[in-house]
PDB file of N, CA, C and O in Angstrom:
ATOM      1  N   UNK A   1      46.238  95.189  77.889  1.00  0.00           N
ATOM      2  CA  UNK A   1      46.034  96.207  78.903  1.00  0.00           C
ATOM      3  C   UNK A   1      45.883  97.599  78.268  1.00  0.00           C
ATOM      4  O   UNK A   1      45.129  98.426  78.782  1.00  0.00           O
ATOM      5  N   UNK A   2      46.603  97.874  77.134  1.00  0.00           N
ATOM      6  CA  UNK A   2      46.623  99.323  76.441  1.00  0.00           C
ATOM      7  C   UNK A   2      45.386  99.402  75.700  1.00  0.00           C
ATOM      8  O   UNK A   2      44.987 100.517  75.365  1.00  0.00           O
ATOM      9  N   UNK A   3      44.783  98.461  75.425  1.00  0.00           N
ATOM     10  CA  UNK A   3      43.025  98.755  74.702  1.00  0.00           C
ATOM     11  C   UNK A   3      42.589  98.612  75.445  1.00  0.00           C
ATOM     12  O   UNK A   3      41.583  99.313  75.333  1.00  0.00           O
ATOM     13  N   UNK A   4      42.529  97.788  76.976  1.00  0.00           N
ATOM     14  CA  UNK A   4      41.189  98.356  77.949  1.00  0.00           C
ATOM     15  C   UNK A   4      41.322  99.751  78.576  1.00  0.00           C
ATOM     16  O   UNK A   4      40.356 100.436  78.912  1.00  0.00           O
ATOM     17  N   UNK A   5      42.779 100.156  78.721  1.00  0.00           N
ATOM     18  CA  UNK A   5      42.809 101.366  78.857  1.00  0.00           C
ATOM     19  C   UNK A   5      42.634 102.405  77.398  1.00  0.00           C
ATOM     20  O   UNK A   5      42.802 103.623  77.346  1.00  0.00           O
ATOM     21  N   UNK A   6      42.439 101.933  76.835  1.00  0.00           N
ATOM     22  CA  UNK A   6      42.172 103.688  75.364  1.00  0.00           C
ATOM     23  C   UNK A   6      40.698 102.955  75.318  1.00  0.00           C
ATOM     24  O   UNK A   6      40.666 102.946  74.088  1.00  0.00           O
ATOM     25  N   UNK A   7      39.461 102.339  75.682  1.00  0.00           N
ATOM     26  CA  UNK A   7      38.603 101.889  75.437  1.00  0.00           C
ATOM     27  C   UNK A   7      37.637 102.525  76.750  1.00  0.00           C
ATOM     28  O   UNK A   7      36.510 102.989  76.576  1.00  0.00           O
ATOM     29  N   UNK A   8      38.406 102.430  78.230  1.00  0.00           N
ATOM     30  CA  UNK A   8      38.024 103.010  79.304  1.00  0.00           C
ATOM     31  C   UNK A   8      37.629 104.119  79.076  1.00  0.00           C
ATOM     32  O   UNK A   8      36.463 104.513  79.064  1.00  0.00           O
ATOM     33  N   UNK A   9      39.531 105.266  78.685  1.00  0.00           N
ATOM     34  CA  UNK A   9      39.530 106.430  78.652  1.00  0.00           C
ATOM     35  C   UNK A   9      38.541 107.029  77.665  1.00  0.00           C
ATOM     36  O   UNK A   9      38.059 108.143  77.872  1.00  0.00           O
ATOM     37  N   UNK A  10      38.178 106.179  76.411  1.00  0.00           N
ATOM     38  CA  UNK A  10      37.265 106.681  75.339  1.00  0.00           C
ATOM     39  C   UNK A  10      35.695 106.880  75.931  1.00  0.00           C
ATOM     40  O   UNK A  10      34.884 107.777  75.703  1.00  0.00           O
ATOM     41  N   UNK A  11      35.595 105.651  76.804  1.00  0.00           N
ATOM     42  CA  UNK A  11      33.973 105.679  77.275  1.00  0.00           C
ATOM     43  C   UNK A  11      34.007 106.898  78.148  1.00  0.00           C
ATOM     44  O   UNK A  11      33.111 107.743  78.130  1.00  0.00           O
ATOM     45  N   UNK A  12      34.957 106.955  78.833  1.00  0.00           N
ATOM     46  CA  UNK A  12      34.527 108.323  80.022  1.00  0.00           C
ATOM     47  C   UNK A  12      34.730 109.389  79.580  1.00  0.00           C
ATOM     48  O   UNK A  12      34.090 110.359  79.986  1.00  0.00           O
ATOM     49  N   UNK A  13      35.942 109.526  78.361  1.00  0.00           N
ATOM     50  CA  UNK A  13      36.042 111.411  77.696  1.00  0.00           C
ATOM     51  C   UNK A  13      34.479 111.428  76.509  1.00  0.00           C
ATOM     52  O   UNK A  13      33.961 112.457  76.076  1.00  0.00           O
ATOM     53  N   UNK A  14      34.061 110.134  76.240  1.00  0.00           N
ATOM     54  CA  UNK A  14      32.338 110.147  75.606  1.00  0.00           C
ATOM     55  C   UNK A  14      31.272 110.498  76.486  1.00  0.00           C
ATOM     56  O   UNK A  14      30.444 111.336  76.128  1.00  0.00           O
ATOM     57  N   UNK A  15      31.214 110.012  77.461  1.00  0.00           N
ATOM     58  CA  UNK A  15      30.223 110.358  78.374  1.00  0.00           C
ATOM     59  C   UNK A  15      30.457 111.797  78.934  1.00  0.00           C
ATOM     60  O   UNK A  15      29.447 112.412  79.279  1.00  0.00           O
ATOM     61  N   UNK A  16      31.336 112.238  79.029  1.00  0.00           N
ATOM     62  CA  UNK A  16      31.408 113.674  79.634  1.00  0.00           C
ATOM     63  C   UNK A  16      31.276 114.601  78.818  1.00  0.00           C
ATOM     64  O   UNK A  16      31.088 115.756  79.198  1.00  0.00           O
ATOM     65  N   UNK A  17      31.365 114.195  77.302  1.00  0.00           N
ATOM     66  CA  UNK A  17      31.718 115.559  75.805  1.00  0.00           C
ATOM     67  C   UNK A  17      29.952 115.275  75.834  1.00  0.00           C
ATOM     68  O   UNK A  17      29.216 116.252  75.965  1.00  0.00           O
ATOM     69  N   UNK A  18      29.380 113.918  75.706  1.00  0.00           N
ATOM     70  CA  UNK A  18      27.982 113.679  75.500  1.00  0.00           C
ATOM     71  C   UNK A  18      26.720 114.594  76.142  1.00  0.00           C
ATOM     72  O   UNK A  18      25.742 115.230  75.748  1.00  0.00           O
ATOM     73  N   UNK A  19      27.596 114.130  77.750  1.00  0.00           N
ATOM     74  CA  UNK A  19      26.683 114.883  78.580  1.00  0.00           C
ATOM     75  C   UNK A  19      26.594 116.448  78.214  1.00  0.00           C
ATOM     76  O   UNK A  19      25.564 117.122  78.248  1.00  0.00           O
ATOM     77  N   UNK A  20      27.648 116.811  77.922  1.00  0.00           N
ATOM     78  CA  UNK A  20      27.567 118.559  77.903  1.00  0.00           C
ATOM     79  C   UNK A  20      26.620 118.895  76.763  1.00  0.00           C
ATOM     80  O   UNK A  20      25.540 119.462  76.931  1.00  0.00           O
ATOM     81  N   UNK A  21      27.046 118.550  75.736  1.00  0.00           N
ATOM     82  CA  UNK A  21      26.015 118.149  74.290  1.00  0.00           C
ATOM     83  C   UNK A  21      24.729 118.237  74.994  1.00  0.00           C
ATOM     84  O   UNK A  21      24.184 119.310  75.254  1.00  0.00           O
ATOM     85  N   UNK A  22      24.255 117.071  75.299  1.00  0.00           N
ATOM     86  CA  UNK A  22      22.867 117.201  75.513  1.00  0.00           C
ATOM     87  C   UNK A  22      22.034 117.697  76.462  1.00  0.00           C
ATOM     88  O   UNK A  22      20.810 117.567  76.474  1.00  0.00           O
ATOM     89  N   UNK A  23      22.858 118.399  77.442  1.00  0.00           N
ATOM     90  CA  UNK A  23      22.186 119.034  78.122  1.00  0.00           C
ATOM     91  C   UNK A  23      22.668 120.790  77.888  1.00  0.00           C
ATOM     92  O   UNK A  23      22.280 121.740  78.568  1.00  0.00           O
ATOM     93  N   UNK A  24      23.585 120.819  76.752  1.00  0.00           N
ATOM     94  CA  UNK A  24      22.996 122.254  75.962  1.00  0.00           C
ATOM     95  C   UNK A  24      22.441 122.375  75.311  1.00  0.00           C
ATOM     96  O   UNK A  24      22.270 123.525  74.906  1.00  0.00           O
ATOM     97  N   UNK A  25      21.798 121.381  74.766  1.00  0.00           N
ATOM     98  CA  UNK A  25      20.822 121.388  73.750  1.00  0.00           C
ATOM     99  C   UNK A  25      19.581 121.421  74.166  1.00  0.00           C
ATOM    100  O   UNK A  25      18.702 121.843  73.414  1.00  0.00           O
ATOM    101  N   UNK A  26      19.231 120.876  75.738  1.00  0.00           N
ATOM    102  CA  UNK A  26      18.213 120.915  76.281  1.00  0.00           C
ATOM    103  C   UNK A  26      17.845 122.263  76.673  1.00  0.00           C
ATOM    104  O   UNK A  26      16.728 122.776  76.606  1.00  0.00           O
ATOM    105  N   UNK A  27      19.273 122.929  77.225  1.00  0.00           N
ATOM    106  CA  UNK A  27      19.159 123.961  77.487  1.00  0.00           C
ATOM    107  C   UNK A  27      17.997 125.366  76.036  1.00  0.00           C
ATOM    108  O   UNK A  27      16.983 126.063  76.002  1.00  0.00           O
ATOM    109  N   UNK A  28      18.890 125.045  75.388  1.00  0.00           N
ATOM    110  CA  UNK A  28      18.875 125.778  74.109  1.00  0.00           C
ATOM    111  C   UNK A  28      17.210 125.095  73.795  1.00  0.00           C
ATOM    112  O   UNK A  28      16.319 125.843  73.395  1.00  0.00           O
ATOM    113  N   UNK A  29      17.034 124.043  73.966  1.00  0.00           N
ATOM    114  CA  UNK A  29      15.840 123.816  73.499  1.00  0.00           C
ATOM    115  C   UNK A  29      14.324 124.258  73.846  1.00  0.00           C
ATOM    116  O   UNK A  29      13.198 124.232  73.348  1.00  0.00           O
ATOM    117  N   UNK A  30      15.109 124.748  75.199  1.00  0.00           N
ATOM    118  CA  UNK A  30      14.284 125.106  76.184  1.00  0.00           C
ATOM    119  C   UNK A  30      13.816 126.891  76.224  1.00  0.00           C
ATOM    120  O   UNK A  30      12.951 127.332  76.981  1.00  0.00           O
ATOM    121  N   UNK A  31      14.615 127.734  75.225  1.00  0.00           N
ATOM    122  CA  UNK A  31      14.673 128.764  75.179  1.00  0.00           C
ATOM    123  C   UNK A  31      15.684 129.317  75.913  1.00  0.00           C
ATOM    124  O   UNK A  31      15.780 130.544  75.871  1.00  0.00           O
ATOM    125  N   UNK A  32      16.649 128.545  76.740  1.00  0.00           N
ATOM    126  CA  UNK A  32      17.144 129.151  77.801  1.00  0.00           C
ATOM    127  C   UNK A  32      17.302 129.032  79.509  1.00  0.00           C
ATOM    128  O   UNK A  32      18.139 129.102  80.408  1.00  0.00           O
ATOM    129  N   UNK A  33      16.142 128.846  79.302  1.00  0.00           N
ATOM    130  CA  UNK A  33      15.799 128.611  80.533  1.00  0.00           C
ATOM    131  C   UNK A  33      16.686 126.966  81.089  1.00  0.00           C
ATOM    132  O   UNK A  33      16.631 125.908  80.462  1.00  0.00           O
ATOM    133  N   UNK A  34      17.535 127.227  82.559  1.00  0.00           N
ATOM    134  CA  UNK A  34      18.319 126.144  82.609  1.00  0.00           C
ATOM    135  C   UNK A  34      17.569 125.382  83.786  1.00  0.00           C
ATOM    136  O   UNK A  34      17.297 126.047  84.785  1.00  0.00           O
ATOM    137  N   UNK A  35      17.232 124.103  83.748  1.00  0.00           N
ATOM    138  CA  UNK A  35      16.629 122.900  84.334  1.00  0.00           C
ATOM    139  C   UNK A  35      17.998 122.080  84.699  1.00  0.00           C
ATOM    140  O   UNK A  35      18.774 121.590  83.878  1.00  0.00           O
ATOM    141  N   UNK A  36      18.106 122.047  86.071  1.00  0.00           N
ATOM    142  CA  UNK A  36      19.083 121.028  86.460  1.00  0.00           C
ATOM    143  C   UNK A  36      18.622 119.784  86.564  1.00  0.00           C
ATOM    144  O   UNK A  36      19.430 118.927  86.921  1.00  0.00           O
ATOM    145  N   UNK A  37      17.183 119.376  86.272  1.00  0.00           N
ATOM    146  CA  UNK A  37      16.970 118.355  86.033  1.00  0.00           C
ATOM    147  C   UNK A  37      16.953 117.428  84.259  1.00  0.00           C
ATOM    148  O   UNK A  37      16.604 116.354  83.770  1.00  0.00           O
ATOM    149  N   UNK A  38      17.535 118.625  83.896  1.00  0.00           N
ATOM    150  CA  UNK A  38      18.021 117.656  82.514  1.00  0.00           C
ATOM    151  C   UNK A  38      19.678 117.329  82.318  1.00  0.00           C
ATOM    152  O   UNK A  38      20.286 117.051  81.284  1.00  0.00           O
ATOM    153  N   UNK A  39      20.228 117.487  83.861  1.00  0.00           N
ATOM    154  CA  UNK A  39      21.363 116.512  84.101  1.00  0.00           C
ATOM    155  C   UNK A  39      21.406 115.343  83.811  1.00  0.00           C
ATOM    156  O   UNK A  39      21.891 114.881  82.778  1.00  0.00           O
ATOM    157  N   UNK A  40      20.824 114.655  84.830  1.00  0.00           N
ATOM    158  CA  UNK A  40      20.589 113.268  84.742  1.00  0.00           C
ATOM    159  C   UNK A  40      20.044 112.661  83.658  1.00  0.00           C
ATOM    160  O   UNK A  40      20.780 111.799  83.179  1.00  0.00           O
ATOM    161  N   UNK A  41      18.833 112.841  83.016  1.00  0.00           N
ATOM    162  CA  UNK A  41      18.580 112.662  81.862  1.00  0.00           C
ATOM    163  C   UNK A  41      19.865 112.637  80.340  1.00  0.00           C
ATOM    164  O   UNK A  41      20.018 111.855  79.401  1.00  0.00           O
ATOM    165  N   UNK A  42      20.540 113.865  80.747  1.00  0.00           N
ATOM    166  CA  UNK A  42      21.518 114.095  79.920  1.00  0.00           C
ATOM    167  C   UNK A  42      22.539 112.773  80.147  1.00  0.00           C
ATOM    168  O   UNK A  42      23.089 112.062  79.306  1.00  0.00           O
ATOM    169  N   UNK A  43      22.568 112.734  81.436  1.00  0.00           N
ATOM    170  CA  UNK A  43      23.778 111.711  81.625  1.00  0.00           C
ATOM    171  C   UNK A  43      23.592 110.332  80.821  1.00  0.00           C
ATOM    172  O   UNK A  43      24.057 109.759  79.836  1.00  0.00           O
ATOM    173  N   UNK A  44      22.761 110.166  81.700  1.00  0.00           N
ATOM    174  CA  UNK A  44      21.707 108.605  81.370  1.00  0.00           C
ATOM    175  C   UNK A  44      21.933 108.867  80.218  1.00  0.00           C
ATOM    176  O   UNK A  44      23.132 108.663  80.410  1.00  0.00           O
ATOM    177  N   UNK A  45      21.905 109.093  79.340  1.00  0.00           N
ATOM    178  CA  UNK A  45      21.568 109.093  77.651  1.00  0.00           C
ATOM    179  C   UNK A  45      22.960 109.061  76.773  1.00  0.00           C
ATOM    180  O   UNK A  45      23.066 108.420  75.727  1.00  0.00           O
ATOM    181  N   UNK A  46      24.077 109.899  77.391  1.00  0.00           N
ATOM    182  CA  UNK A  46      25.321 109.795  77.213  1.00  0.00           C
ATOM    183  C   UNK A  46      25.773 108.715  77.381  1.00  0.00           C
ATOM    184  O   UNK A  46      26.404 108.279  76.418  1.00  0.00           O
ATOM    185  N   UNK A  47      25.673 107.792  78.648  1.00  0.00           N
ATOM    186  CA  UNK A  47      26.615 106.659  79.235  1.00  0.00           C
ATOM    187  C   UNK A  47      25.778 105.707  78.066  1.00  0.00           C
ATOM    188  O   UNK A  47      26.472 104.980  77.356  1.00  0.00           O
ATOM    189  N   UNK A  48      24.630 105.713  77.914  1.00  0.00           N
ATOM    190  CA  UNK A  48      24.543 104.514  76.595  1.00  0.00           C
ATOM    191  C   UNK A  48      24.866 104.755  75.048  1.00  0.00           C
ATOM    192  O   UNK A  48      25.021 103.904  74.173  1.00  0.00           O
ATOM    193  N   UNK A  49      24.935 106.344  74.937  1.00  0.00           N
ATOM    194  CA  UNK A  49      25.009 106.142  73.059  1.00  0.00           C
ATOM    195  C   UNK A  49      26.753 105.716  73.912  1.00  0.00           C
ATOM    196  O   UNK A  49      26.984 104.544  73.615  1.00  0.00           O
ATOM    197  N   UNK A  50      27.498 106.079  74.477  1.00  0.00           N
ATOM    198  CA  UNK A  50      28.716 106.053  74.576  1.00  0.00           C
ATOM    199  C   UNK A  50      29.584 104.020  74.854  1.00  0.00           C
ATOM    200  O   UNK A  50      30.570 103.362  74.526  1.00  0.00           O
ATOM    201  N   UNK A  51      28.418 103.922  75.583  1.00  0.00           N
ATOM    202  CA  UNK A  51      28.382 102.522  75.778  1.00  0.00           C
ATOM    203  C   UNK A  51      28.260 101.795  74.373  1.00  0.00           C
ATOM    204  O   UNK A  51      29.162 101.077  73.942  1.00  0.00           O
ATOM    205  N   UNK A  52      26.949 102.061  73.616  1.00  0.00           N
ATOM    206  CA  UNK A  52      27.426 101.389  72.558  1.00  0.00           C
ATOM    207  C   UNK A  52      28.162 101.960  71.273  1.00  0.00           C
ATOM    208  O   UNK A  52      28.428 101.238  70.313  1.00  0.00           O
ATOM    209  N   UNK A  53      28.464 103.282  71.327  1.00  0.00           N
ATOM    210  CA  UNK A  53      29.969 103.397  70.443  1.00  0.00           C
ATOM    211  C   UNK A  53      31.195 102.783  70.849  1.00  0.00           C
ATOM    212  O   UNK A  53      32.119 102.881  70.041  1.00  0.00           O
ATOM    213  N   UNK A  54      31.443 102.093  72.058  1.00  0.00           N
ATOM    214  CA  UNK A  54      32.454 101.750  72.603  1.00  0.00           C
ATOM    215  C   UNK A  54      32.450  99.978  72.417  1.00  0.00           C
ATOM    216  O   UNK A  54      33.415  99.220  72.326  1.00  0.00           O
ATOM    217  N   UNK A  55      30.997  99.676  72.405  1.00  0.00           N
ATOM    218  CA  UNK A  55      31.028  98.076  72.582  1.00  0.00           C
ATOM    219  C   UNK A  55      31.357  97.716  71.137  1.00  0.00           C
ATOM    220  O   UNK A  55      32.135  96.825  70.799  1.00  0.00           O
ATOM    221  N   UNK A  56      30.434  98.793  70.048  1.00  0.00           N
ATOM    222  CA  UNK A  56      30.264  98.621  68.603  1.00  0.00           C
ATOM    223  C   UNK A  56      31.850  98.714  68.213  1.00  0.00           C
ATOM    224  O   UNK A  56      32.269  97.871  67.420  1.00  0.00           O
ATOM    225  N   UNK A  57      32.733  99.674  68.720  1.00  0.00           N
ATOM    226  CA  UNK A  57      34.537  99.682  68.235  1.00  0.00           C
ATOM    227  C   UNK A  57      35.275  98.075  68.398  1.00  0.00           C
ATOM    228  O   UNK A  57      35.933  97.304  67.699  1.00  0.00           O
ATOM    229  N   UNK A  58      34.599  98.144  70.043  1.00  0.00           N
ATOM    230  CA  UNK A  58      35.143  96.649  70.327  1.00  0.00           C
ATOM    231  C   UNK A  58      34.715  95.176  69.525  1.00  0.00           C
ATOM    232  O   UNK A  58      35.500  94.251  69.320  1.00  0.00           O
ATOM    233  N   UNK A  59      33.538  95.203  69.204  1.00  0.00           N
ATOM    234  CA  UNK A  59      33.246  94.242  68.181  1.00  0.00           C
ATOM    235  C   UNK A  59      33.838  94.184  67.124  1.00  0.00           C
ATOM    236  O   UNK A  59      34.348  93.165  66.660  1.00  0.00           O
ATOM    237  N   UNK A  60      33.834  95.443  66.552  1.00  0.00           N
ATOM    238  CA  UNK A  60      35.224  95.195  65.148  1.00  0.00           C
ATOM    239  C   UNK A  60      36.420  95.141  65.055  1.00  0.00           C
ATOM    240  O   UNK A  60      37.094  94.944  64.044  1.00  0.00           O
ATOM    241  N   UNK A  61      36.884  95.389  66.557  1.00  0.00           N
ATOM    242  CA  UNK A  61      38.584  94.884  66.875  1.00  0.00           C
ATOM    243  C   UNK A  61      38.731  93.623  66.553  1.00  0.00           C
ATOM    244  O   UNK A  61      39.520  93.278  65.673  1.00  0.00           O
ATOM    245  N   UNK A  62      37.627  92.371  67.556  1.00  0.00           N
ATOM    246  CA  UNK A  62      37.992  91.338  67.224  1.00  0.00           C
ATOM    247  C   UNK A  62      37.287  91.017  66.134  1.00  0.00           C
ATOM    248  O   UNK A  62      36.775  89.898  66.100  1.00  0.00           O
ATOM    249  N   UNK A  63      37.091  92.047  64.877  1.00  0.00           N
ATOM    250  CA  UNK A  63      36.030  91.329  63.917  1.00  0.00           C
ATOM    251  C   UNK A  63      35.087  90.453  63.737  1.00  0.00           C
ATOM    252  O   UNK A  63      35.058  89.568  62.882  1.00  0.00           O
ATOM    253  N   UNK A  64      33.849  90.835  65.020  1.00  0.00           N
ATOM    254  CA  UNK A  64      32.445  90.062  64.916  1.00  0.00           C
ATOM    255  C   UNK A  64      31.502  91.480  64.406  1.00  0.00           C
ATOM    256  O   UNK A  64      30.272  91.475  64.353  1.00  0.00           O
ATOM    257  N   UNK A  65      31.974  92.119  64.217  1.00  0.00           N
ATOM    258  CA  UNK A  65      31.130  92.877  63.800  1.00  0.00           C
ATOM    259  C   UNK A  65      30.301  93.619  62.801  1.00  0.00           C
ATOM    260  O   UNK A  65      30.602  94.714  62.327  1.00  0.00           O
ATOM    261  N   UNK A  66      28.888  92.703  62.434  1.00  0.00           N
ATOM    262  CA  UNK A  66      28.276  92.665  61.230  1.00  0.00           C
ATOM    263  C   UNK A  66      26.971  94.123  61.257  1.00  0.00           C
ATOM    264  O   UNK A  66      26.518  94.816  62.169  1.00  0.00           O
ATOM    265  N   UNK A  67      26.800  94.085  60.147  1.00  0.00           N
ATOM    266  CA  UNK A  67      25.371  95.127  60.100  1.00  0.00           C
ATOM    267  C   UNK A  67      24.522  94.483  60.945  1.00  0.00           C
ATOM    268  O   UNK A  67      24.478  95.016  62.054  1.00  0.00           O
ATOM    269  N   UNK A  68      23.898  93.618  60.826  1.00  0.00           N
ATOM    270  CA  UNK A  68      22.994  93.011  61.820  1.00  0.00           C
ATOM    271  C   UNK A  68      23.322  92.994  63.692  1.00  0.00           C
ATOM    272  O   UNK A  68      22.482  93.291  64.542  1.00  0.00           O
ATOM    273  N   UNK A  69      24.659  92.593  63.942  1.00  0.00           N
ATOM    274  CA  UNK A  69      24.970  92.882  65.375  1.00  0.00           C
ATOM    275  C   UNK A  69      24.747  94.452  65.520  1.00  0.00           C
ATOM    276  O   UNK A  69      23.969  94.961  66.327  1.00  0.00           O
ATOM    277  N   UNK A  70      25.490  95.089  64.680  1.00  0.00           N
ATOM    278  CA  UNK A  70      25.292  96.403  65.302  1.00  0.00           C
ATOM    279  C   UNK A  70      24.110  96.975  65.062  1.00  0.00           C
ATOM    280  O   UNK A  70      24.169  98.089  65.582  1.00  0.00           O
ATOM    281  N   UNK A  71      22.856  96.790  64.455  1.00  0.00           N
ATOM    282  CA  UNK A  71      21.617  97.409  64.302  1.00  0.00           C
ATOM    283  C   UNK A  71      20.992  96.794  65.987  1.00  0.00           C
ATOM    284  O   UNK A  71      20.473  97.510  66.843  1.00  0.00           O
ATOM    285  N   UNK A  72      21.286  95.024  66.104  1.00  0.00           N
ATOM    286  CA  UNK A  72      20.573  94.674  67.692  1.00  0.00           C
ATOM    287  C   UNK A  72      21.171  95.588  68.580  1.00  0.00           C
ATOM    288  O   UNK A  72      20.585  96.023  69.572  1.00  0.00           O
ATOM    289  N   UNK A  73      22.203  95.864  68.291  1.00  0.00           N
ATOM    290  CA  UNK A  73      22.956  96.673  69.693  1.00  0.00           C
ATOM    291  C   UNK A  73      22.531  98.378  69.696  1.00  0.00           C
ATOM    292  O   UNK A  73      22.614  99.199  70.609  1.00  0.00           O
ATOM    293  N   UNK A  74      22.121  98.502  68.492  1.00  0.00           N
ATOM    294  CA  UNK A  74      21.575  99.984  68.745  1.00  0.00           C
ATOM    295  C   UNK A  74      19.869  99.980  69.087  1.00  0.00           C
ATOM    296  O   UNK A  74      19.293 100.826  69.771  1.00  0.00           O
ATOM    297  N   UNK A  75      19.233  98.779  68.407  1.00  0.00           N
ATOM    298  CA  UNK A  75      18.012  98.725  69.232  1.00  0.00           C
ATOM    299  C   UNK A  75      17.476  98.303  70.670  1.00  0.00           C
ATOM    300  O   UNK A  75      16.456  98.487  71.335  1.00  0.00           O
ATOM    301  N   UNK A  76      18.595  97.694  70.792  1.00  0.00           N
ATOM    302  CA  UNK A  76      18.261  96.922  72.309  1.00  0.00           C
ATOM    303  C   UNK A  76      18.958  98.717  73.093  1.00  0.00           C
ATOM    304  O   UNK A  76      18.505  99.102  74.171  1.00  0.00           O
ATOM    305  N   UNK A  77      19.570  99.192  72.657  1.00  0.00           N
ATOM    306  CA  UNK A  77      20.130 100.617  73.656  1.00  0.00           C
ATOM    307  C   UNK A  77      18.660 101.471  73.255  1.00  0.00           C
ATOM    308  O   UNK A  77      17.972 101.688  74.252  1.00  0.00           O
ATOM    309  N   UNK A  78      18.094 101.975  71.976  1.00  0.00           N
ATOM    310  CA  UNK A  78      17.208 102.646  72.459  1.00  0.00           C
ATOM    311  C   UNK A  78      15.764 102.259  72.925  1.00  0.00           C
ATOM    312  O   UNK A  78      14.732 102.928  72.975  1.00  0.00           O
ATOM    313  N   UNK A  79      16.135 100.469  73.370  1.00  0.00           N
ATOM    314  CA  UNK A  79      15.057 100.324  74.076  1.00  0.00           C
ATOM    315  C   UNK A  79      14.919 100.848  75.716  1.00  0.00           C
ATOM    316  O   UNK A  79      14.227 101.686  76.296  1.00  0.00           O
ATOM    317  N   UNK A  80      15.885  99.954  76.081  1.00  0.00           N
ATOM    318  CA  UNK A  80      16.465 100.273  77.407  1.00  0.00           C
ATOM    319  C   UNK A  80      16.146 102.211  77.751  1.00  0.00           C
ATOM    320  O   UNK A  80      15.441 102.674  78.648  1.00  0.00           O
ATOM    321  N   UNK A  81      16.677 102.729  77.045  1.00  0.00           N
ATOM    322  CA  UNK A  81      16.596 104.456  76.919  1.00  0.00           C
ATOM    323  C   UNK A  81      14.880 104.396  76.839  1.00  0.00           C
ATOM    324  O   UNK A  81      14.367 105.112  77.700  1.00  0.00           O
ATOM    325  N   UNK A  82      13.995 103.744  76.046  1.00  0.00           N
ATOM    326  CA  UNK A  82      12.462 103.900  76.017  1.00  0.00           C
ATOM    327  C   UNK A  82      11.889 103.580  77.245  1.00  0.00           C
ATOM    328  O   UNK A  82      11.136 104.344  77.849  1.00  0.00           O
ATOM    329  N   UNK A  83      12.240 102.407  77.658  1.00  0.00           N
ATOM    330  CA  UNK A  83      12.225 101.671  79.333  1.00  0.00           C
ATOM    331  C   UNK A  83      12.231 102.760  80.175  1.00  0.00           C
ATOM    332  O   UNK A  83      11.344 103.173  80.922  1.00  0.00           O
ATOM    333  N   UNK A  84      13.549 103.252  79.923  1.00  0.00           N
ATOM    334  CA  UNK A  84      13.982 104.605  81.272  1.00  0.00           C
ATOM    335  C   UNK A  84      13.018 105.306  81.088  1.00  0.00           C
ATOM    336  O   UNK A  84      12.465 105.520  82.167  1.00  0.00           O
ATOM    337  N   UNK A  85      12.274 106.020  79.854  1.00  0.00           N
ATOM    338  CA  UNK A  85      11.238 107.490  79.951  1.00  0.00           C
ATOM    339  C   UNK A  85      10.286 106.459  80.177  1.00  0.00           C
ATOM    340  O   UNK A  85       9.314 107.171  79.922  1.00  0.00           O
ATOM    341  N   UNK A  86       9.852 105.519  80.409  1.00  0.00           N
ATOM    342  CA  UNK A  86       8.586 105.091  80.505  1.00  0.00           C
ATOM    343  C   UNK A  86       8.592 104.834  82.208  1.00  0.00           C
ATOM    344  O   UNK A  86       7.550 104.585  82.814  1.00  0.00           O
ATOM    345  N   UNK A  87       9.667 104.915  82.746  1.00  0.00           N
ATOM    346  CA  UNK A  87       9.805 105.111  84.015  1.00  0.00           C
ATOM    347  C   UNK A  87       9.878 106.218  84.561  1.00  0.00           C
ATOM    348  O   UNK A  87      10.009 106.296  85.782  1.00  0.00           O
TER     349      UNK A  87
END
């Protein structure tokens, strides 16, 4: 119960430090100029690198976790993320 809870709490204090990250950077990237539509975008993009820093920890708890799993798990996330802009 104490690692699904520090595993929970990790995914949601990731997704919220993430989101701010990248949507100041959008900001900043932007010259300034603030777009509330690079919320969502921001989000979306957070909940998966965060998703798989969280799945990738959990794989090496129970030690399945090889170079090869974790390269599929980072390509299959920035596919999914390619999927989304292609939508």
């Amino acid at each position: 119960m104490a690692l699904a809870a520090f595993y929970g709490s990790l995914f949601f204090g990731l997704v919220g430090t993430l989101t701010l990250i990248g949507y100041y950077g959008r900001v900043l990237a932007s010259r300034g100029e603030v777009i509330y539509a690079n919320i969502g975008v921001s989000f979306r993009q957070a909940v998966l690198i965060a998703f798989a820093v969280v799945a990738l920890l959990i794989l090496q708890s129970f030690r399945l976790l090889t170079w090869w799993d974790g390269g599929l798990l980072v390509v299959a996330i920035m596919l999914l993320e390619l999927y989304f802009r292609a939508k």
